[in-house]
N, CA, C and O atoms as a Tripos MOL2 file, in Angstrom:
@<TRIPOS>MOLECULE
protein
  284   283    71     0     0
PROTEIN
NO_CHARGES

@<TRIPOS>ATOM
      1 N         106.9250  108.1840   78.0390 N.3       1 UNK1
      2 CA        106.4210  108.9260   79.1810 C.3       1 UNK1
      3 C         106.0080  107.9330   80.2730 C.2       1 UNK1
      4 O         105.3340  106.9720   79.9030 O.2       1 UNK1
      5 N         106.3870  108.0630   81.8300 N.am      2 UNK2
      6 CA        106.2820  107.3850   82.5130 C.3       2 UNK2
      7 C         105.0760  108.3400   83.4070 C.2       2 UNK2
      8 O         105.3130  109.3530   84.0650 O.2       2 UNK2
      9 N         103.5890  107.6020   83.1790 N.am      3 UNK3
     10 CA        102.9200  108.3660   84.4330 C.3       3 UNK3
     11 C         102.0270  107.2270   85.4290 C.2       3 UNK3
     12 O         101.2660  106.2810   85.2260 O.2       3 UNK3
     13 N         102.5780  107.8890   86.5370 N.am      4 UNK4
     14 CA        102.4880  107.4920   88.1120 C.3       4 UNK4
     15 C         101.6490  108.7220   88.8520 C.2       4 UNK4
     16 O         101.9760  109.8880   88.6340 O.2       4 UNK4
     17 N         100.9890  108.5240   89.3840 N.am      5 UNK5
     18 CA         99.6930  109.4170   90.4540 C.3       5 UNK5
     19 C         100.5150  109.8290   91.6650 C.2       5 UNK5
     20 O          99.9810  110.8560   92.0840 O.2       5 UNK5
     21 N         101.5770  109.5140   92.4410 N.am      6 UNK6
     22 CA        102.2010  109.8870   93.1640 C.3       6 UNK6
     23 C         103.2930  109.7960   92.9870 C.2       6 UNK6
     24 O         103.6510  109.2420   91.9480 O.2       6 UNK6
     25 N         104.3830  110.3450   94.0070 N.am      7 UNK7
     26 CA        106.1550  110.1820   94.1330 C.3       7 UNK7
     27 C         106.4350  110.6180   95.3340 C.2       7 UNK7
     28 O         106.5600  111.8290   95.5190 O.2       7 UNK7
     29 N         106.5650  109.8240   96.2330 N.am      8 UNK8
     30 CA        106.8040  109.7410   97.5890 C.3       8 UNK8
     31 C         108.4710  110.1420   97.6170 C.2       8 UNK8
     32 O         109.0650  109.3440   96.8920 O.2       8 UNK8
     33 N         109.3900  111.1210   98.2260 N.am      9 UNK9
     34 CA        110.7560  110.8460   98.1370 C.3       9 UNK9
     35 C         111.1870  110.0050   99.7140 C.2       9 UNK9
     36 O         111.0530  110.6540  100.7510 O.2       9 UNK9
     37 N         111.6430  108.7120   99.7740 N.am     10 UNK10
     38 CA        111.7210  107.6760  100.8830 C.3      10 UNK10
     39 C         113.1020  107.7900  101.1340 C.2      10 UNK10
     40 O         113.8840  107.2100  100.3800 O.2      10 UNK10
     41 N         113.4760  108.3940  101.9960 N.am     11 UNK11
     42 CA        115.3460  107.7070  102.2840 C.3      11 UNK11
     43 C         115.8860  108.3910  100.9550 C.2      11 UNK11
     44 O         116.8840  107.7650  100.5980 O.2      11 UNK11
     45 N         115.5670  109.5760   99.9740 N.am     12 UNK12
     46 CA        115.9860  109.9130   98.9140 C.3      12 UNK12
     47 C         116.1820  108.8380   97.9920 C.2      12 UNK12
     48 O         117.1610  108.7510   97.2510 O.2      12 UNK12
     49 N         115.3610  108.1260   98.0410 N.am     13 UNK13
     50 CA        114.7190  107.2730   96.3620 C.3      13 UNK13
     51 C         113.1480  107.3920   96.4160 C.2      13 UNK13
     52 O         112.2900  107.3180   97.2960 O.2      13 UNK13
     53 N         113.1860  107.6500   94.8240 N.am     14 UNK14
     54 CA        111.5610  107.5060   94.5300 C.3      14 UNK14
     55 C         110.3280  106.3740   94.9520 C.2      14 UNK14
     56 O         110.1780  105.5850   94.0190 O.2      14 UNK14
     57 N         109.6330  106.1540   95.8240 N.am     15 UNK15
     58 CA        108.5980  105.6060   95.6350 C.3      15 UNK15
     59 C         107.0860  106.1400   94.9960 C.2      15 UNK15
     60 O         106.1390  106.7480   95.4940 O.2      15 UNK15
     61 N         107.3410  105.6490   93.7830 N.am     16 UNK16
     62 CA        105.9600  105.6470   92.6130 C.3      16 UNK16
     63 C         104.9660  104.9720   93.3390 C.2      16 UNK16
     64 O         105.1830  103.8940   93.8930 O.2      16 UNK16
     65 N         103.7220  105.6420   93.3680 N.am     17 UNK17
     66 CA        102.1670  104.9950   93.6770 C.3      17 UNK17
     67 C         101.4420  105.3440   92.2630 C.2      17 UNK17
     68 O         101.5980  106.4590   91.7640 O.2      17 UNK17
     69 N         100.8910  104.6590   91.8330 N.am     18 UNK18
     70 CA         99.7790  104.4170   91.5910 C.3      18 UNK18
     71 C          98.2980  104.0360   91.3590 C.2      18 UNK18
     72 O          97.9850  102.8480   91.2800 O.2      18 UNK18
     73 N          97.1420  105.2810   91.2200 N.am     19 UNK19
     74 CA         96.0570  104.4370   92.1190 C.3      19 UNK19
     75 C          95.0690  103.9610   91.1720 C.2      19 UNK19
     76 O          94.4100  104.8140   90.5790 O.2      19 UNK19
     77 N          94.8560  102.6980   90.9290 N.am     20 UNK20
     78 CA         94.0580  101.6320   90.1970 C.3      20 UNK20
     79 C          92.4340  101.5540   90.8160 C.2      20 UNK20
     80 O          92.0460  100.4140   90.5600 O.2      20 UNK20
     81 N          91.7970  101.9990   91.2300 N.am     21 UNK21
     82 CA         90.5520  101.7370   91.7560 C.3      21 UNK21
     83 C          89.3590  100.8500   91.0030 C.2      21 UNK21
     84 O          88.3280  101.3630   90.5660 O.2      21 UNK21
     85 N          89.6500   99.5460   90.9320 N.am     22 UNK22
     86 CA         88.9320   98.7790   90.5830 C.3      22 UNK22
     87 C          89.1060   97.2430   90.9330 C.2      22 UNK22
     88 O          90.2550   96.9170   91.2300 O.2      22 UNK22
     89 N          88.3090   96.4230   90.9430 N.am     23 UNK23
     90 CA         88.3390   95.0810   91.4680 C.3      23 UNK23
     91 C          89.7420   94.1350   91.4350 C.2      23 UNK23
     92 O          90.3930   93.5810   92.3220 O.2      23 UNK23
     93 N          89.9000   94.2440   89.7530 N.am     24 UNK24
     94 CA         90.5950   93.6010   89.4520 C.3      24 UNK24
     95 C          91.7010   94.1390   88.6780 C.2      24 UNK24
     96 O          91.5900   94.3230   87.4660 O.2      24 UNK24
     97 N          93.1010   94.4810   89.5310 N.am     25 UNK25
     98 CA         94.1170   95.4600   88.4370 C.3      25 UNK25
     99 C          95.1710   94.3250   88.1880 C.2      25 UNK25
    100 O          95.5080   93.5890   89.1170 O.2      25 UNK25
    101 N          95.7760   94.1690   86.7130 N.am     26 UNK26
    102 CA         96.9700   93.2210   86.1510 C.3      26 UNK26
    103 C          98.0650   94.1770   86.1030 C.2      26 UNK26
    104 O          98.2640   95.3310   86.4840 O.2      26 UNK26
    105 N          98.6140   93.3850   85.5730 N.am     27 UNK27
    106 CA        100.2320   94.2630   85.5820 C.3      27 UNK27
    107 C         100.4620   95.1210   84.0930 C.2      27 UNK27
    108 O         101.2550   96.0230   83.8210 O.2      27 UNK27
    109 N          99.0620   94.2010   82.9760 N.am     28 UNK28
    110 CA         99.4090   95.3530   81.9620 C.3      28 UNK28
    111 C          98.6400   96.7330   82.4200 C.2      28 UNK28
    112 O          98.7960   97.6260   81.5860 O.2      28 UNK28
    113 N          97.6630   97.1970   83.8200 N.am     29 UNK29
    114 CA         97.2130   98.0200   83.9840 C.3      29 UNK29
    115 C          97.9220   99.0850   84.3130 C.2      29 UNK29
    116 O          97.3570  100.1780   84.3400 O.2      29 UNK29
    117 N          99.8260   98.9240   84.7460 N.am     30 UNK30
    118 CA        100.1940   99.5440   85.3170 C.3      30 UNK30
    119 C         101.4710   99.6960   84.6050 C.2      30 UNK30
    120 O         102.5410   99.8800   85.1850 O.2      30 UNK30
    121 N         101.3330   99.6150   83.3740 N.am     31 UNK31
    122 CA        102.2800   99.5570   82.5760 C.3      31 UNK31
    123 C         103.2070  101.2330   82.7920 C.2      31 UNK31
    124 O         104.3810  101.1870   82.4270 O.2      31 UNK31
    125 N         102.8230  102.2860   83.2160 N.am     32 UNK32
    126 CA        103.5700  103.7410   83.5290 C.3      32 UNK32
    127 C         104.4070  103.2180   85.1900 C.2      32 UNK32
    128 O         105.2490  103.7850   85.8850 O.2      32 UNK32
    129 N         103.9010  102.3000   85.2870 N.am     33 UNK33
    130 CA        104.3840  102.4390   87.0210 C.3      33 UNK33
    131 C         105.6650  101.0900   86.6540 C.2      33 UNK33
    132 O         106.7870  101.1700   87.1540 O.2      33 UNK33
    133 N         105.4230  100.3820   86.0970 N.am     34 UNK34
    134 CA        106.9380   99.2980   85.5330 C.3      34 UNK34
    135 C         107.9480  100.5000   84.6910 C.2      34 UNK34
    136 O         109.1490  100.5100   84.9590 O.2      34 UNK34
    137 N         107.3900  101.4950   83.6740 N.am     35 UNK35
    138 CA        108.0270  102.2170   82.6960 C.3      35 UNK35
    139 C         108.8060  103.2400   84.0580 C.2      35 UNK35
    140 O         109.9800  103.5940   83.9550 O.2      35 UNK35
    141 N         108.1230  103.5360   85.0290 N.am     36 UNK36
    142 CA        109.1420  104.0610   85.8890 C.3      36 UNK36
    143 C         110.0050  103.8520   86.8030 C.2      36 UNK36
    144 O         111.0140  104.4870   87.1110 O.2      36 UNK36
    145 N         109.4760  102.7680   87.2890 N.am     37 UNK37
    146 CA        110.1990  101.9410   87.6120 C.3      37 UNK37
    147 C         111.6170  101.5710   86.9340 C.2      37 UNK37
    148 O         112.5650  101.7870   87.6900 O.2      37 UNK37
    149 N         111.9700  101.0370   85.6150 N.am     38 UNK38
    150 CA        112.9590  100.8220   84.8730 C.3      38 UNK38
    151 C         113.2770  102.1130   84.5050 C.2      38 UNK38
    152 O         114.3050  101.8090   83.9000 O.2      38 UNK38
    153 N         113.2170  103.2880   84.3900 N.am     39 UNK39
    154 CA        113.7150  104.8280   84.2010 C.3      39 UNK39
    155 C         114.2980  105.4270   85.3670 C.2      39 UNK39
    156 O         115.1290  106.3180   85.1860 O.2      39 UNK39
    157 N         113.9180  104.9890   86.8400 N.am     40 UNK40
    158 CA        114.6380  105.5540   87.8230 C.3      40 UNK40
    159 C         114.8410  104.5750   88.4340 C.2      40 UNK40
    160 O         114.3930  104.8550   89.5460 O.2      40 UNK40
    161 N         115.2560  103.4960   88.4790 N.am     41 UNK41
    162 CA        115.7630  102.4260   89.1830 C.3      41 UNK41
    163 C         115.1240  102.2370   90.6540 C.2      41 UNK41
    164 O         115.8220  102.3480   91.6620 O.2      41 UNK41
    165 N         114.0220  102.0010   90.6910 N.am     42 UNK42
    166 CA        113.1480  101.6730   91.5320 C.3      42 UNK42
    167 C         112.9190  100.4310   92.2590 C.2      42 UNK42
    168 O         112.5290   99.4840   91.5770 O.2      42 UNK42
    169 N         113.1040  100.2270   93.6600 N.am     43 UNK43
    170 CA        113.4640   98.8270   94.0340 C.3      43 UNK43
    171 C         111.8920   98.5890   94.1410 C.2      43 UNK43
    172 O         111.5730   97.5150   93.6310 O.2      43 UNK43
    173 N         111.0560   99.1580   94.5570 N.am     44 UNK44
    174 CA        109.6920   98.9710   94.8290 C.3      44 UNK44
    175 C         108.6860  100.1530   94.6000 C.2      44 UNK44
    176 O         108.8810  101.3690   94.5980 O.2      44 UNK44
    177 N         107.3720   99.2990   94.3770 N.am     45 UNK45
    178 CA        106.2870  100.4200   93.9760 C.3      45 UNK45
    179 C         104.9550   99.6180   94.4380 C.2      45 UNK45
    180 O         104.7820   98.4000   94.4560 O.2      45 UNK45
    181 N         103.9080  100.8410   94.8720 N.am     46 UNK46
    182 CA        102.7360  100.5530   94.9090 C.3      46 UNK46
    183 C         102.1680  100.9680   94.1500 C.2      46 UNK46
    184 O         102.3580  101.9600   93.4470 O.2      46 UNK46
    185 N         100.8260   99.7500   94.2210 N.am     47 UNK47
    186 CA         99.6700  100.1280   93.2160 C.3      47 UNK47
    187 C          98.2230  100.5230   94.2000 C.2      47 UNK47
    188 O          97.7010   99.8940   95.1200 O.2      47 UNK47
    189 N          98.0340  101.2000   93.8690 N.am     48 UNK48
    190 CA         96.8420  101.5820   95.6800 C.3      48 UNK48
    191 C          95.2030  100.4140   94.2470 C.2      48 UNK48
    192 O          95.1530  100.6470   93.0400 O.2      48 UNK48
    193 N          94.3540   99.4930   94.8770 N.am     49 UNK49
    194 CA         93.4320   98.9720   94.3110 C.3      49 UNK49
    195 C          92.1630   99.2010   95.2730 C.2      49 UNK49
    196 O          92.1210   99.6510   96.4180 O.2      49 UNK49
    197 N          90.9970   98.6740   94.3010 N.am     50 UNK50
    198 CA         90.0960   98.1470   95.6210 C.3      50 UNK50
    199 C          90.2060   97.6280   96.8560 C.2      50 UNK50
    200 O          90.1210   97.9780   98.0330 O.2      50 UNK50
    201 N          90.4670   96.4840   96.0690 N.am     51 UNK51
    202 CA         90.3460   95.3280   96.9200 C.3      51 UNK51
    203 C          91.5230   94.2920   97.1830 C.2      51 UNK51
    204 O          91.4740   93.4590   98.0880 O.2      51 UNK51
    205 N          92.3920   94.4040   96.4580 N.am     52 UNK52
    206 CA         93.6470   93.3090   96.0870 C.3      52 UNK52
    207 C          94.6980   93.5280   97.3760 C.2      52 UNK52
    208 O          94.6010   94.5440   98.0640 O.2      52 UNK52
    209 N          95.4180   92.7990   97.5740 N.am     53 UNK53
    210 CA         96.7950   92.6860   98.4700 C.3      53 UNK53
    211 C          97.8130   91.6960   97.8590 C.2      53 UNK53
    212 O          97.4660   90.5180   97.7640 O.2      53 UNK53
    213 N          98.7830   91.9940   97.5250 N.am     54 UNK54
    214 CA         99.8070   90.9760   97.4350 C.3      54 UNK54
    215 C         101.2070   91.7420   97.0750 C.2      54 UNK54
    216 O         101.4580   92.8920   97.4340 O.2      54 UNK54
    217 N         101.8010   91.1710   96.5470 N.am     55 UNK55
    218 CA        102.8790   91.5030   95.9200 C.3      55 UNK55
    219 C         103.4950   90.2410   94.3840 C.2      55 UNK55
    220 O         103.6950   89.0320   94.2720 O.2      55 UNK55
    221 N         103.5780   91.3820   93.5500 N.am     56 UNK56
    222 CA        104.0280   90.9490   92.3120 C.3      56 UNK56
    223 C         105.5420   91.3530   91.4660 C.2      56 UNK56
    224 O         105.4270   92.2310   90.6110 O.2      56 UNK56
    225 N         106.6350   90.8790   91.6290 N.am     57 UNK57
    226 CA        107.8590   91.1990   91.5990 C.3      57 UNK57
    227 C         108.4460   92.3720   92.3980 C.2      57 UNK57
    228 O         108.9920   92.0460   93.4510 O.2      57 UNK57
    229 N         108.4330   93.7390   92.0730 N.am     58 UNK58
    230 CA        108.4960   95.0790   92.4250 C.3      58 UNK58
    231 C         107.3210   95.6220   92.6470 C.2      58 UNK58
    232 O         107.4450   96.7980   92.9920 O.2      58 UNK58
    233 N         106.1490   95.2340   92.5910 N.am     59 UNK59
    234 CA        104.5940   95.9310   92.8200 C.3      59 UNK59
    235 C         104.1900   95.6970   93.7760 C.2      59 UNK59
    236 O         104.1790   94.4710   93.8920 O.2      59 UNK59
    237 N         103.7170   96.2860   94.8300 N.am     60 UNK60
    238 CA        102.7460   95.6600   96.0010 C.3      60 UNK60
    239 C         101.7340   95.8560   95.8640 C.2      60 UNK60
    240 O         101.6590   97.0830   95.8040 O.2      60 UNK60
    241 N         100.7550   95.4330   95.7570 N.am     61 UNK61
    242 CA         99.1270   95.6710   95.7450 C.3      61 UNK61
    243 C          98.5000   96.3030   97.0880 C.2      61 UNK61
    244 O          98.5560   95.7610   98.1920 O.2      61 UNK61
    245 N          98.0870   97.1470   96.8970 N.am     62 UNK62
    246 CA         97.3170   97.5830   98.7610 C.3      62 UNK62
    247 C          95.8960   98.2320   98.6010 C.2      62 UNK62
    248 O          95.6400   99.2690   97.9900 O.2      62 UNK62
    249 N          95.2040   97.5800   99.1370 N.am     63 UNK63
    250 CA         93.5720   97.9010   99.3060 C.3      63 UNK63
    251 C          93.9410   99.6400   99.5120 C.2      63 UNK63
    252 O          94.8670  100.1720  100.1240 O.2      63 UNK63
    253 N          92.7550  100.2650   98.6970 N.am     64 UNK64
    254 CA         92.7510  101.6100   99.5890 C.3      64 UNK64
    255 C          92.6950  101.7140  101.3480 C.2      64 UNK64
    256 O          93.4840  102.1710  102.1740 O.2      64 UNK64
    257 N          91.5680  101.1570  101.4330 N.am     65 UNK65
    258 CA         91.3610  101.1780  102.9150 C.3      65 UNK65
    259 C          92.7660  101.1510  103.6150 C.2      65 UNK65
    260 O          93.1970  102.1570  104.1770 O.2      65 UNK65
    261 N          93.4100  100.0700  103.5690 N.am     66 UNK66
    262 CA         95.1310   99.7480  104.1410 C.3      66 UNK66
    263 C          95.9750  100.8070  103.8320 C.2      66 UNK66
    264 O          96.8400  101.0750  104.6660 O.2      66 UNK66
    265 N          95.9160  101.4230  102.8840 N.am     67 UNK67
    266 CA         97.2000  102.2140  102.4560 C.3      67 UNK67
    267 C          96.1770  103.9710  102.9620 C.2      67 UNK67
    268 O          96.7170  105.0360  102.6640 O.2      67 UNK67
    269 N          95.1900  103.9800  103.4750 N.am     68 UNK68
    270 CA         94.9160  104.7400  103.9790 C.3      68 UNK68
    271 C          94.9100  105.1590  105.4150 C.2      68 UNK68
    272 O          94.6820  106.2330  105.9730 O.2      68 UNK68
    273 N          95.3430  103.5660  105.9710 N.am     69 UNK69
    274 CA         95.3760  103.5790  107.3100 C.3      69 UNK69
    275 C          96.9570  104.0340  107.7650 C.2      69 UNK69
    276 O          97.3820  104.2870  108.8930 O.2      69 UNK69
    277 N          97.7440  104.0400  106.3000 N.am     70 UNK70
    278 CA         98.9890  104.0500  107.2760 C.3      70 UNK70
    279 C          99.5480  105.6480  107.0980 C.2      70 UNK70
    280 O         100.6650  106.1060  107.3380 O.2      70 UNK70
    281 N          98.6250  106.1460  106.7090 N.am     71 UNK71
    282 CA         99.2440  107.6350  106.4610 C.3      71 UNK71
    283 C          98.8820  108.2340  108.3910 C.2      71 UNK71
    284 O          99.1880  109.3700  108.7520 O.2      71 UNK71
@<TRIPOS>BOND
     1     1     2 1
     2     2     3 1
     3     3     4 2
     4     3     5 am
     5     5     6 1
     6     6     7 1
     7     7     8 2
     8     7     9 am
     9     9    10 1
    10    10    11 1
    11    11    12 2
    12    11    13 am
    13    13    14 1
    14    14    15 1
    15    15    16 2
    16    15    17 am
    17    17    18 1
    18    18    19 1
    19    19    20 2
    20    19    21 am
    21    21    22 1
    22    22    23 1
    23    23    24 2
    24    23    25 am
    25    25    26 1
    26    26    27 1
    27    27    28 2
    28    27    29 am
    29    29    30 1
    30    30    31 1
    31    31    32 2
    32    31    33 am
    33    33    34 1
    34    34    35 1
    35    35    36 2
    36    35    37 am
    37    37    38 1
    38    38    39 1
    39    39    40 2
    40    39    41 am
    41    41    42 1
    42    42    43 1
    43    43    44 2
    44    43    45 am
    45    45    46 1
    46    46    47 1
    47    47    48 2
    48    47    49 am
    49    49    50 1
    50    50    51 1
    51    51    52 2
    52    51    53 am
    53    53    54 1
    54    54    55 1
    55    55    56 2
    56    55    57 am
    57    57    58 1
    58    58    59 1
    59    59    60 2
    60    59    61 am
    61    61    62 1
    62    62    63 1
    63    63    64 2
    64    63    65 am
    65    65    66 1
    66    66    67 1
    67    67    68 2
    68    67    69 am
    69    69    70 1
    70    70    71 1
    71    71    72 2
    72    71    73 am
    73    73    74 1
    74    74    75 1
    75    75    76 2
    76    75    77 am
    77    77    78 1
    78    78    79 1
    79    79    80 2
    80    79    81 am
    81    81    82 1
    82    82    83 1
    83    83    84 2
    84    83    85 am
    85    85    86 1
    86    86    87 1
    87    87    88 2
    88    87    89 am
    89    89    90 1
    90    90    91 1
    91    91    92 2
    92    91    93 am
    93    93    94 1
    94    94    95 1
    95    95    96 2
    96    95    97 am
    97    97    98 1
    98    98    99 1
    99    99   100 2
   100    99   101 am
   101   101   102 1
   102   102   103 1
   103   103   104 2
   104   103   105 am
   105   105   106 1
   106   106   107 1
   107   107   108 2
   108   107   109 am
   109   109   110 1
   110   110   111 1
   111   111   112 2
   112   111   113 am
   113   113   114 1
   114   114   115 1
   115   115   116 2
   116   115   117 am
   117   117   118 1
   118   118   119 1
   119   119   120 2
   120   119   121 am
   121   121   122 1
   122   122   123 1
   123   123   124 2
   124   123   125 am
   125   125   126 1
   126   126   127 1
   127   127   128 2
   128   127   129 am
   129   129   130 1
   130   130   131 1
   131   131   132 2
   132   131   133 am
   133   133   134 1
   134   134   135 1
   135   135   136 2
   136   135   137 am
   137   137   138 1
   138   138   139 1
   139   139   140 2
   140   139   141 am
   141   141   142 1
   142   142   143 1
   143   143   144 2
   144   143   145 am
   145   145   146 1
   146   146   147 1
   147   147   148 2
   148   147   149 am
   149   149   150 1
   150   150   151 1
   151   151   152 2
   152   151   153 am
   153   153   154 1
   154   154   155 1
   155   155   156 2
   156   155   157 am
   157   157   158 1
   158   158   159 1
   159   159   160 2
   160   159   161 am
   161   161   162 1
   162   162   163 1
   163   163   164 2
   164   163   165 am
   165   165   166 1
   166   166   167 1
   167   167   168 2
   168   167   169 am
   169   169   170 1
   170   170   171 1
   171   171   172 2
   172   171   173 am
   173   173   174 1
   174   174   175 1
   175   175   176 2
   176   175   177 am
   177   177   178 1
   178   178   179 1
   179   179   180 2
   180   179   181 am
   181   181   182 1
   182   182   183 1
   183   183   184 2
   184   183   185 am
   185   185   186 1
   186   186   187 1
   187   187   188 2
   188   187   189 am
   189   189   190 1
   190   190   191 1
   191   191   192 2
   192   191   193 am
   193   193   194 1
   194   194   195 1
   195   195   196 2
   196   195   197 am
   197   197   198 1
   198   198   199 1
   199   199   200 2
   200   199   201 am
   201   201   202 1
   202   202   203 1
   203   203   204 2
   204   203   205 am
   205   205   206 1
   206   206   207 1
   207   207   208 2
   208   207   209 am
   209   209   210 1
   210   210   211 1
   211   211   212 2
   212   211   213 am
   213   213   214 1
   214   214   215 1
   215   215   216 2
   216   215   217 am
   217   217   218 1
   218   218   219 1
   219   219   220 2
   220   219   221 am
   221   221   222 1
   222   222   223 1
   223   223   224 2
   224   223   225 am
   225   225   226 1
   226   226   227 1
   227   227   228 2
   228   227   229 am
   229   229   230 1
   230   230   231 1
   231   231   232 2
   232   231   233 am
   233   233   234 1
   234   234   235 1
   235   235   236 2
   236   235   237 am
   237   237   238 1
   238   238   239 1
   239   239   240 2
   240   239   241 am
   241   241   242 1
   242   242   243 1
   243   243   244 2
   244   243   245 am
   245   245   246 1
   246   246   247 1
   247   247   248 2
   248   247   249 am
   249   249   250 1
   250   250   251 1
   251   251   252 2
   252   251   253 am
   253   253   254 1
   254   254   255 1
   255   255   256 2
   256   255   257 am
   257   257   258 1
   258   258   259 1
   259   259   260 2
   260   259   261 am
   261   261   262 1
   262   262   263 1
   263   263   264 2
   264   263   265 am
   265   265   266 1
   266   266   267 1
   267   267   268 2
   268   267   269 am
   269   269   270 1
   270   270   271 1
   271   271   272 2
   272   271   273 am
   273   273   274 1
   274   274   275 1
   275   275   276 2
   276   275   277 am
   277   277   278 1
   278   278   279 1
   279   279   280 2
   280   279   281 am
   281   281   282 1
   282   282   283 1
   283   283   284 2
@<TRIPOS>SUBSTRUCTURE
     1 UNK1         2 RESIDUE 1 A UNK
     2 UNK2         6 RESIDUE 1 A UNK
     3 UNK3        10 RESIDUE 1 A UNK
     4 UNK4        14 RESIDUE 1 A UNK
     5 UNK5        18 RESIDUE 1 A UNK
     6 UNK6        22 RESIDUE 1 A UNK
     7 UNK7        26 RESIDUE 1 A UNK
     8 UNK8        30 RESIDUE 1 A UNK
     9 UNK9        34 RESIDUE 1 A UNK
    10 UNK10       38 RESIDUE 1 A UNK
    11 UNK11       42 RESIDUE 1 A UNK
    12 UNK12       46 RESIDUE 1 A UNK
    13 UNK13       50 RESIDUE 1 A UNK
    14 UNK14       54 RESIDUE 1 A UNK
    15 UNK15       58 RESIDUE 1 A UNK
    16 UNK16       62 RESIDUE 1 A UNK
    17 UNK17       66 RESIDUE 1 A UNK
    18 UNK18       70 RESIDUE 1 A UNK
    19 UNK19       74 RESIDUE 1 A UNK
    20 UNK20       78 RESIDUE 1 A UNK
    21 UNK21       82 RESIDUE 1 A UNK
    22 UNK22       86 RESIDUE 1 A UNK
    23 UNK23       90 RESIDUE 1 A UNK
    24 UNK24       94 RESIDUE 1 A UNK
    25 UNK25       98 RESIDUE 1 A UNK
    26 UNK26      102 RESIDUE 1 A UNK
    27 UNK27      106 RESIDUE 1 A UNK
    28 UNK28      110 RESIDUE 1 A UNK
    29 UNK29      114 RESIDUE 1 A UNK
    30 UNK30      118 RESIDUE 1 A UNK
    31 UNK31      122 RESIDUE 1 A UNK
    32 UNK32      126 RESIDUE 1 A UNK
    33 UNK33      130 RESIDUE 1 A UNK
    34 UNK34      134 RESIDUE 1 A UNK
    35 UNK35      138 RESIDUE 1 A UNK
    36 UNK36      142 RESIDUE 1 A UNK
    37 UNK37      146 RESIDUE 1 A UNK
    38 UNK38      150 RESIDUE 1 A UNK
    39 UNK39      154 RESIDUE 1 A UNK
    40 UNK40      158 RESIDUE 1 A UNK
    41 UNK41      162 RESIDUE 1 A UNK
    42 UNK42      166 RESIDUE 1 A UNK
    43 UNK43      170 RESIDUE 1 A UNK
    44 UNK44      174 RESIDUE 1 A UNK
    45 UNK45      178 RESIDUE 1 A UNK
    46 UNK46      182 RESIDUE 1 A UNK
    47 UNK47      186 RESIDUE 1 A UNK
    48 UNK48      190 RESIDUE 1 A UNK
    49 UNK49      194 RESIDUE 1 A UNK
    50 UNK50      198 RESIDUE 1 A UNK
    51 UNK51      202 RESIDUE 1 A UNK
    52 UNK52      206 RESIDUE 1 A UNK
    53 UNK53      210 RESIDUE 1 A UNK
    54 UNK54      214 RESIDUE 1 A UNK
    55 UNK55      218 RESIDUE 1 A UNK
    56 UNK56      222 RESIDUE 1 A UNK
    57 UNK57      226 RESIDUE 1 A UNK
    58 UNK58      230 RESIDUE 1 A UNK
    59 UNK59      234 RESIDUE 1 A UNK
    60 UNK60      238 RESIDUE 1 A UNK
    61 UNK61      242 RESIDUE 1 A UNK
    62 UNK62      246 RESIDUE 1 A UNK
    63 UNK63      250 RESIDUE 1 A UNK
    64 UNK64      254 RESIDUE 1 A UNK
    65 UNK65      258 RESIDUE 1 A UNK
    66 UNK66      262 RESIDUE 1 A UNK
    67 UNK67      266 RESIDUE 1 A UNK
    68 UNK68      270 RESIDUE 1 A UNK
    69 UNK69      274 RESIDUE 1 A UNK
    70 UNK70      278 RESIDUE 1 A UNK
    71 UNK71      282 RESIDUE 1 A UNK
């Protein structure tokens, strides 16, 4: 079972969000959002966090605040 908190449809491919709300999120935290990732062939995904920004292979990290600004 692959579970993800959102599914954005982009250009008709899935973008998976998932929202992590805590200081510090790893990549085993997001282990449903890689599992969907590899089930629907997903070039990219967010993880919505506290505080974090970056990007980690296919994951982007985005502060709430940021990923709230762009709606």
């Amino acid at each position: 079972m692959c579970k993800v908190d959102l599914i954005i449809d982009l250009f008709q491919k899935p973008l998976p969000i998932d929202v992590k709300y805590r200081g510090n999120v790893t990549l085993s935290d997001l282990k449903g959002l890689r599992k969907f990732n590899d089930k629907f062939k997903s070039k990219v995904s967010i993880a919505v966090t506290k505080n974090q920004l970056g990007v980690h292979d296919d994951i982007v990290f985005i502060p709430l605040w940021m990923y709230l600004l762009m709606g």
